[in-house]
N, C-alpha and C positions, 0 to 999 in steps of 0.2 A: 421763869427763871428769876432769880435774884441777883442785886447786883447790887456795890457800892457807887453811890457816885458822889463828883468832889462838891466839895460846901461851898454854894455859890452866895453862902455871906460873905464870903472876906472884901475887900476894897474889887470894883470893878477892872479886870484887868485881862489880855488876851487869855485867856486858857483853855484848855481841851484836854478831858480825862476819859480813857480807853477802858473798859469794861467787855467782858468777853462772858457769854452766856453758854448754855449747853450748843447751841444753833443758832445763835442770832450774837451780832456783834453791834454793843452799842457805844455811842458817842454824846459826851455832854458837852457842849459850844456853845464861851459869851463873845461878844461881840466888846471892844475897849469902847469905854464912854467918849464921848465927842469932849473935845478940851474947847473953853472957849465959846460953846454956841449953844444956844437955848432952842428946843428941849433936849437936854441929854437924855440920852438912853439905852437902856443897857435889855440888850433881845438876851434871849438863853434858848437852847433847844436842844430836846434831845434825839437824837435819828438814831434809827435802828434797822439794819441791813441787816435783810435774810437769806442767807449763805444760798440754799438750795432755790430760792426761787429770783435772787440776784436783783430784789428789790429793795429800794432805799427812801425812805419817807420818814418825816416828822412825826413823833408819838407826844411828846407834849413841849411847852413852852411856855415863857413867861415873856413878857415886855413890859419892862419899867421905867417909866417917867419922871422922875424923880421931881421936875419941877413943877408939875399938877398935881404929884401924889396920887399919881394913878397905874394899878398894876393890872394889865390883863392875863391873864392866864388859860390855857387849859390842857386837857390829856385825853387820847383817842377813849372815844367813848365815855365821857366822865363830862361832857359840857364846857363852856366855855362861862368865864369871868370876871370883875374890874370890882378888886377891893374887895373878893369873896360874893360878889350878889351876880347871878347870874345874868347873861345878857344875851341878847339875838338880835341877829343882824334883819337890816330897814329892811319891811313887808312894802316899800313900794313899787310898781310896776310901769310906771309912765318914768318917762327921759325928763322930760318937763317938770315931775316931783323931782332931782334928782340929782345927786351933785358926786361926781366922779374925782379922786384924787388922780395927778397924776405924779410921774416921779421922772427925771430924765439923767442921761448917763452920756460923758462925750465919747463912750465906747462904742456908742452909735450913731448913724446920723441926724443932724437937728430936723432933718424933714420929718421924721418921724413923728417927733413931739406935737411940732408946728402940725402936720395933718389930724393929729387926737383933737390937738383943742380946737382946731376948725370943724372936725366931723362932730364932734361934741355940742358947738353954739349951733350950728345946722340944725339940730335936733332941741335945740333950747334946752340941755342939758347943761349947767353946772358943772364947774372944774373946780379944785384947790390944787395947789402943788404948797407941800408943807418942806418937802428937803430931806424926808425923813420915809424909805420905808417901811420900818418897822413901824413907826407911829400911822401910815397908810391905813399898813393892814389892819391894827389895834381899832380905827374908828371905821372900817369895811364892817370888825366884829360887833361892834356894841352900838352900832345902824347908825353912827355922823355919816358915816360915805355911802354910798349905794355900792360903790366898788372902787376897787384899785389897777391902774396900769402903769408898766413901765415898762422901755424895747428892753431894757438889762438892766440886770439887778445880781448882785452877789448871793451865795445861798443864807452869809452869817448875818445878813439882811433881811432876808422873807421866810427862814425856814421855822421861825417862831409863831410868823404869822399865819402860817399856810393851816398849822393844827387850829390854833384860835378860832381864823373863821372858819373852818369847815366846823368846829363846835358848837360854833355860834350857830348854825343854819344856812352858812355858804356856799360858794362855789371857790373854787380855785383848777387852773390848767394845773396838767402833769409837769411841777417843777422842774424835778428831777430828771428825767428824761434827758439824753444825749450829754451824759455827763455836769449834770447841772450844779453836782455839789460841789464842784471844785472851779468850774468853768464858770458858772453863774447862765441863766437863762432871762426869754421876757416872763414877765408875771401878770395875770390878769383874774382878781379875784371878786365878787361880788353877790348880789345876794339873787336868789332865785328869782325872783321877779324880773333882774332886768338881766336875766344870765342871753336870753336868744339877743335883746338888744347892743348888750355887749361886744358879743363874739362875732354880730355883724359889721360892727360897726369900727369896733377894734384888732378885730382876730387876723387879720391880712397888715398887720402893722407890727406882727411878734416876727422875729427873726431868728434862727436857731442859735445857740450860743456859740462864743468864741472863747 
């Protein structure tokens, strides 16, 4: 199908434009730029819900940094990108290579957090917490992070990120699930190598949305 969607040059600002296909209904969503804090960024995505099979997932996305001058992009099936040059997510397999972002939310409890980055040094794994996950996800795709976690996260948050790195060569959990694009869910995305070390080690730390 074809479909107009709205010019995501104008100045960064809330917006959401509805486009409606033969069978599929789709959505363009930016995120407002952060006022005041370094790195601003502006996520864009576009989801697309399929009437008859009543699924909803991320088809492409953009995440723009403005103050690195770096854009990542990509579209189901078409690869993922940063400033047009393709990128893939870290080919490493040891915890000890490995440096894990993490992101926290007071939506959930602080033990949470506090058990990631303890089961994380256990394993001599590597953490950042940048404050940002759109920017998480952007360095899951182009292999700064081995992966990204957080108990909760917004969808106008990760749902850029979720196509980038699965283009890149990623993983990512079912976001959307149990109502995630409106509720928000945990996110846990990274790259095939440490996808078993991950999910043991953080997957009993995701909590359903609220």
């Amino acid at each position: 199908e074809r479909a107009e969607l709205a010019d995501i040059s104008e100045p960064a600002t809330a917006r959401e434009a509805a486009v409606v296909g033969a069978r599929t209904r789709q959505r363009l969503r930016g995120d407002p730029v952060s006022q005041g804090q370094q790195p601003m960024l502006v996520p864009v995505e576009l989801q697309q819900e399929h009437e008859v099979q009543s699924l909803l997932d991320a088809v492409c996305g953009v995440i723009h940094n403005p103050m690195a001058g770096e854009t990542h992009a990509a579209a189901r099936g078409r690869g993922a990108t940063m400033n047009g040059k393709p990128i893939r997510v870290s080919q490493a397999t040891l915890p000890e290579h490995s440096r894990i972002g993490l992101g926290f939310s007071y939506r959930r409890e602080r033990k949470l957090h506090v058990a990631a980055v303890d089961r994380l040094l256990a394993r001599q794994c590597e953490y950042s917490r940048l404050g940002s996950g759109a920017l998480g996800m952007a360095h899951v795709a182009d292999g700064r992070f081995e992966g990204y976690f957080e108990p909760h996260i917004n969808s106008w948050d990760v749902a850029a990120g979720l196509v980038i790195v699965r283009e890149a060569g990623g993983f990512t959990n079912d976001f959307f699930a149990r109502d995630g694009l409106t509720r928000g869910n945990p996110i846990l995305a990274g790259a095939p190598g440490l996808r078993e070390f991950l999910e043991s080690t953080l997957g009993d730390l995701m909590e359903p949305g609220i």
